[in-house]
DSSP file (Angstrom, degrees, kcal/mol; ACC not computed):
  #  RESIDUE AA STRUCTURE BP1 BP2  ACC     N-H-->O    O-->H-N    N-H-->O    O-->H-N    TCO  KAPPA ALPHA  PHI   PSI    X-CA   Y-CA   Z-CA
    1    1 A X              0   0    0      0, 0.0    58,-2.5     0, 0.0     2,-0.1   0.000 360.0 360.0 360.0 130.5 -125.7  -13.3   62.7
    2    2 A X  E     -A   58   0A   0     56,-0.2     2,-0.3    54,-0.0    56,-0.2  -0.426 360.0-158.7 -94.5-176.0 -125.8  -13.7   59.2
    3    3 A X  E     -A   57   0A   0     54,-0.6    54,-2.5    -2,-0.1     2,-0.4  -0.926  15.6-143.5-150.2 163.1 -129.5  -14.9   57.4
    4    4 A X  E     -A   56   0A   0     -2,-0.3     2,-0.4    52,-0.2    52,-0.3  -0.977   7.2-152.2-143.3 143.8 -129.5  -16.4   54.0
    5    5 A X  E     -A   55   0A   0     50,-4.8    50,-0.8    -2,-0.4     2,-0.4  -0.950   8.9-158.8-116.3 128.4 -131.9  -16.0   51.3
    6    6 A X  E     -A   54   0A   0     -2,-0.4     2,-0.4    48,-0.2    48,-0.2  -0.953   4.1-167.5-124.4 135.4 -132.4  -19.0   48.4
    7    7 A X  E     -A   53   0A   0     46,-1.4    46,-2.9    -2,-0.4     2,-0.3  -0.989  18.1-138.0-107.4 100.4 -134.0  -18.3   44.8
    8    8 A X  E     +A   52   0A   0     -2,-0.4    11,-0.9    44,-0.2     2,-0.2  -0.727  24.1 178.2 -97.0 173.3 -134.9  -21.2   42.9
    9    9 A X  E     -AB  51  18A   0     42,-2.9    42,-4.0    -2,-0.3     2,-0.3  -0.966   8.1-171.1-141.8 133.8 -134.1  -21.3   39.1
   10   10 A X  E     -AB  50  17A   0      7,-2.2     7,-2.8    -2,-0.2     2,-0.3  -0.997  25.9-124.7-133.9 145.6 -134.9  -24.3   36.7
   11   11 A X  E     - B   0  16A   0     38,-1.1     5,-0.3    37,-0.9     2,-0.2  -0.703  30.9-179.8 -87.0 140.4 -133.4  -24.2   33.0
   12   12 A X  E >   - B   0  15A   0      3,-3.4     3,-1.0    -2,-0.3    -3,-0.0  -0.509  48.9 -27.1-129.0-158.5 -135.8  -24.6   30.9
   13   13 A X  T 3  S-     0   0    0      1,-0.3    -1,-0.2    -2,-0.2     3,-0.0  -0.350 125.9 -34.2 -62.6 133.9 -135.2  -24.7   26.6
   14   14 A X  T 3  S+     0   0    0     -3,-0.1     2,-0.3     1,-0.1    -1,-0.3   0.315 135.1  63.3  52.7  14.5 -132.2  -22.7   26.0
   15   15 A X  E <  S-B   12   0A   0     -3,-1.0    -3,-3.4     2,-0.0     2,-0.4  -0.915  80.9-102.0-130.8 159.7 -133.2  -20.3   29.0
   16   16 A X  E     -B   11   0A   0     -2,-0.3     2,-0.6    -5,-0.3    -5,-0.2  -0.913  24.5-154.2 -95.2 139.2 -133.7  -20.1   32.7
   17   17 A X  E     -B   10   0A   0     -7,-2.8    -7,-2.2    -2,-0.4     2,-0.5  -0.779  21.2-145.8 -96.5 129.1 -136.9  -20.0   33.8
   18   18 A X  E     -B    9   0A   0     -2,-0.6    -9,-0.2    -9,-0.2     3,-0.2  -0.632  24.5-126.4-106.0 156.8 -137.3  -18.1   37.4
   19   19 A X  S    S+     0   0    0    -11,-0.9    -1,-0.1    -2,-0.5   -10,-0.1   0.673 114.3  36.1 -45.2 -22.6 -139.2  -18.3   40.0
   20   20 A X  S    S-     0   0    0      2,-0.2    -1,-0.2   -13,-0.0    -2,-0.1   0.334 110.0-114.0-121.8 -11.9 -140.4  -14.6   40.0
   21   21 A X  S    S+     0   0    0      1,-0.3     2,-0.4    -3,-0.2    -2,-0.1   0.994  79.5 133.7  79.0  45.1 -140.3  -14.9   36.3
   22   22 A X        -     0   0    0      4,-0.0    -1,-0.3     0, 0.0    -2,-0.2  -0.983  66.9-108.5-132.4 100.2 -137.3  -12.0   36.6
   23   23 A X    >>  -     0   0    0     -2,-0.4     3,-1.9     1,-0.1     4,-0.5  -0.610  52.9 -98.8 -55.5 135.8 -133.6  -12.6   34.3
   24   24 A X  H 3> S+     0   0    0      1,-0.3     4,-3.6     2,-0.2    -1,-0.1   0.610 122.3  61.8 -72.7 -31.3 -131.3  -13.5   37.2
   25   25 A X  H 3> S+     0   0    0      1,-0.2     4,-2.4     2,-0.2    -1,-0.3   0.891  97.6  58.6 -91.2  -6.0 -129.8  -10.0   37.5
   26   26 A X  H <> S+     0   0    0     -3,-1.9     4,-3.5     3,-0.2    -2,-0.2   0.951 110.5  47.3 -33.5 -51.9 -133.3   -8.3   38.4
   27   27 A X  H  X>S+     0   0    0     -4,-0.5     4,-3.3     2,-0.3     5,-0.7   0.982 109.4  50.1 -62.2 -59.1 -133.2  -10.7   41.0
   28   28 A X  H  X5S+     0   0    0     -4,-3.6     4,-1.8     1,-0.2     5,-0.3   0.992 113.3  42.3 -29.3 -60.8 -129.9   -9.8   41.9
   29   29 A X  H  X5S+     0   0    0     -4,-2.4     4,-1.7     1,-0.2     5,-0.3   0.992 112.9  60.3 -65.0 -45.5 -130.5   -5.9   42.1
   30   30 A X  H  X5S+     0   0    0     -4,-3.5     4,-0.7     1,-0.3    -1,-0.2   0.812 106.8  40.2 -70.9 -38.9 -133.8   -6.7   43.9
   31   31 A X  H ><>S+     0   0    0     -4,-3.3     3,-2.1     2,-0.2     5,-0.7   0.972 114.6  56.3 -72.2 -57.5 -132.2   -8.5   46.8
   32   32 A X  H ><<S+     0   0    0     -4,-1.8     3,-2.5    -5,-0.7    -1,-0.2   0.911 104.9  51.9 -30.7 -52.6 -129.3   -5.7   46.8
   33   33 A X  H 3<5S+     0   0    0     -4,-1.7     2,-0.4     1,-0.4    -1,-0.3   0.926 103.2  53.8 -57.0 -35.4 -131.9   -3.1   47.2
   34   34 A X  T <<5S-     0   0    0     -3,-2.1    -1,-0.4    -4,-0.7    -2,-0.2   0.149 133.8 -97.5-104.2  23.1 -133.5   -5.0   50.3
   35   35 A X  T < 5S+     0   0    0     -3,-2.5    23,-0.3    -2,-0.4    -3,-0.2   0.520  81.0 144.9  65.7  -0.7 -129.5   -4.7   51.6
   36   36 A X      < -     0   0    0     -5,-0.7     2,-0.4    21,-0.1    21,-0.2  -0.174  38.0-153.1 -23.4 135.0 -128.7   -8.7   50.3
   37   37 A X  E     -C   56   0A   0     19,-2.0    19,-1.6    -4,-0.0     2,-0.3  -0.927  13.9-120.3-144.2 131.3 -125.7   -9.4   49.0
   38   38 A X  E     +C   55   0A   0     -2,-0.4    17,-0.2    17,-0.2     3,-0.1  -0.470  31.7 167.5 -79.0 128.7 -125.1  -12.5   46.2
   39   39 A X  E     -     0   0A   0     15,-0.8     2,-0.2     1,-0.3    -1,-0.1   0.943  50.1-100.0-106.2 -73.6 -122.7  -15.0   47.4
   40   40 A X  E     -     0   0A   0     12,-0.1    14,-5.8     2,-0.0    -1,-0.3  -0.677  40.2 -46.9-166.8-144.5 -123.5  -17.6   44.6
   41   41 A X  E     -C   53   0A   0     12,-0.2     2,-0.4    -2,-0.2    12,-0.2  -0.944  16.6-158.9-130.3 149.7 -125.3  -20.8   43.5
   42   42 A X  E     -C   52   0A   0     10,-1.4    10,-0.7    -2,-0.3     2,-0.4  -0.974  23.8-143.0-113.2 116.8 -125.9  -24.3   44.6
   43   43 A X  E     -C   51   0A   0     -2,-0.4     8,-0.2     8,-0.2     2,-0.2  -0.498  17.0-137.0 -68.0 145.4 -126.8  -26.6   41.6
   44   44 A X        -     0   0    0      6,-2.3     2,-0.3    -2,-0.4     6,-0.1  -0.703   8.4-133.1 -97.1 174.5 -129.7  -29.4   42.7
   45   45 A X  S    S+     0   0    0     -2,-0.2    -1,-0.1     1,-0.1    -2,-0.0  -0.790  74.3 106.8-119.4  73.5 -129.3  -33.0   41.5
   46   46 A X  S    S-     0   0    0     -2,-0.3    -1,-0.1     4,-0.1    -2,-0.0   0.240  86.7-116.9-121.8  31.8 -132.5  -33.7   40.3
   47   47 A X  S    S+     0   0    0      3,-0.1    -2,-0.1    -3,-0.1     0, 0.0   0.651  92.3 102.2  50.5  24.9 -131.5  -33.7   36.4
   48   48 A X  S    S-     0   0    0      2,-0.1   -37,-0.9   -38,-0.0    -1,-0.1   0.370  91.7-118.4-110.5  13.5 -133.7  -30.8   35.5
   49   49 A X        +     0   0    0      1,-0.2   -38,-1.1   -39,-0.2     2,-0.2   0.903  61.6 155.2  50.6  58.0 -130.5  -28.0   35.5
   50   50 A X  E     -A   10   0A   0    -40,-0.2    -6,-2.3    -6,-0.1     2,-0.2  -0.753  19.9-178.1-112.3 161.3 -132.1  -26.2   38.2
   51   51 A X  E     -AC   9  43A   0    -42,-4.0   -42,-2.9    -2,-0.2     2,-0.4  -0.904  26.5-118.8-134.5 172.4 -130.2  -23.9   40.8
   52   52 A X  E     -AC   8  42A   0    -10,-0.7   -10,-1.4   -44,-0.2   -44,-0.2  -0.987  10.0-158.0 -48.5  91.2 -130.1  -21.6   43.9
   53   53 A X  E     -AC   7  41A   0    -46,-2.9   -46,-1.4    -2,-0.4   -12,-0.2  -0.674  27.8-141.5 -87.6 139.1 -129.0  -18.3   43.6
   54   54 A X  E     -A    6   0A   0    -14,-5.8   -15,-0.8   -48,-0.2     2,-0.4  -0.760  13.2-167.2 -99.2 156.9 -127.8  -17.2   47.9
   55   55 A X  E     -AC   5  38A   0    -50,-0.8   -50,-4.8    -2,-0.2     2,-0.4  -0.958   1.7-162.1-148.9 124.4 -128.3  -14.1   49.5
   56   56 A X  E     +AC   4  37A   0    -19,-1.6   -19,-2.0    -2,-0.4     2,-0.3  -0.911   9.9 178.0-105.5 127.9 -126.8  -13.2   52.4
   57   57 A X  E     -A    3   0A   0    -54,-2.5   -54,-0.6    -2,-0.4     2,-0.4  -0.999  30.5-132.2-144.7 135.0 -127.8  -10.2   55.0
   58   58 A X  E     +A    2   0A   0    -23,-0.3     2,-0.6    -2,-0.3   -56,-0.2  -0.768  38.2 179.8 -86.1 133.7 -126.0   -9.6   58.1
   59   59 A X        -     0   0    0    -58,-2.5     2,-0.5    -2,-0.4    -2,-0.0  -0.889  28.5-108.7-108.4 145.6 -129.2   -9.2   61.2
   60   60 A X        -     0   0    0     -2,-0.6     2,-0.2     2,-0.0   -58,-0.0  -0.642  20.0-135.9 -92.1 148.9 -128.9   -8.6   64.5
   61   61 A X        -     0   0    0     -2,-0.5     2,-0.6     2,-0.0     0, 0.0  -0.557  12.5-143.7 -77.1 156.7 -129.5  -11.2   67.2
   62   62 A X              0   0    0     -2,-0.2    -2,-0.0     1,-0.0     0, 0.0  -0.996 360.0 360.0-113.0 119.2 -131.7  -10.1   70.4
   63   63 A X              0   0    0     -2,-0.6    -1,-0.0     0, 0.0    -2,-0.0   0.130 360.0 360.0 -93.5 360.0 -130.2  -11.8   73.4
């Protein structure tokens, strides 16, 4: 089962501002270390340029 991880990000003047207050490929390596791996982005539509960065991690289920 895979488990998915969301980062938001909102552009703010000529930058992104993050959520952990990290440029996006900190964030990157940080989820990597924790065994993450970055699939992409979802843009929002609230006009503010903000995104998602995904993270994906495979878990096991207990049946």
């Amino acid at each position: 089962m895979k488990k998915y991880e969301y980062v938001y990000i909102n552009k703010g003047p000529g930058r992104y501002e993050f959520e952990k207050n990290l440029p996006h490929r900190q964030i990157i390596d940080e989820y990597a270390k924790k065994g993450y791996s970055y699939i992409g982005y979802i843009p929002h539509d609230d006009g503010l340029n903000s995104l998602d960065l995904i993270f994906e991690i495979e878990v096991q289920e207990d049946f």
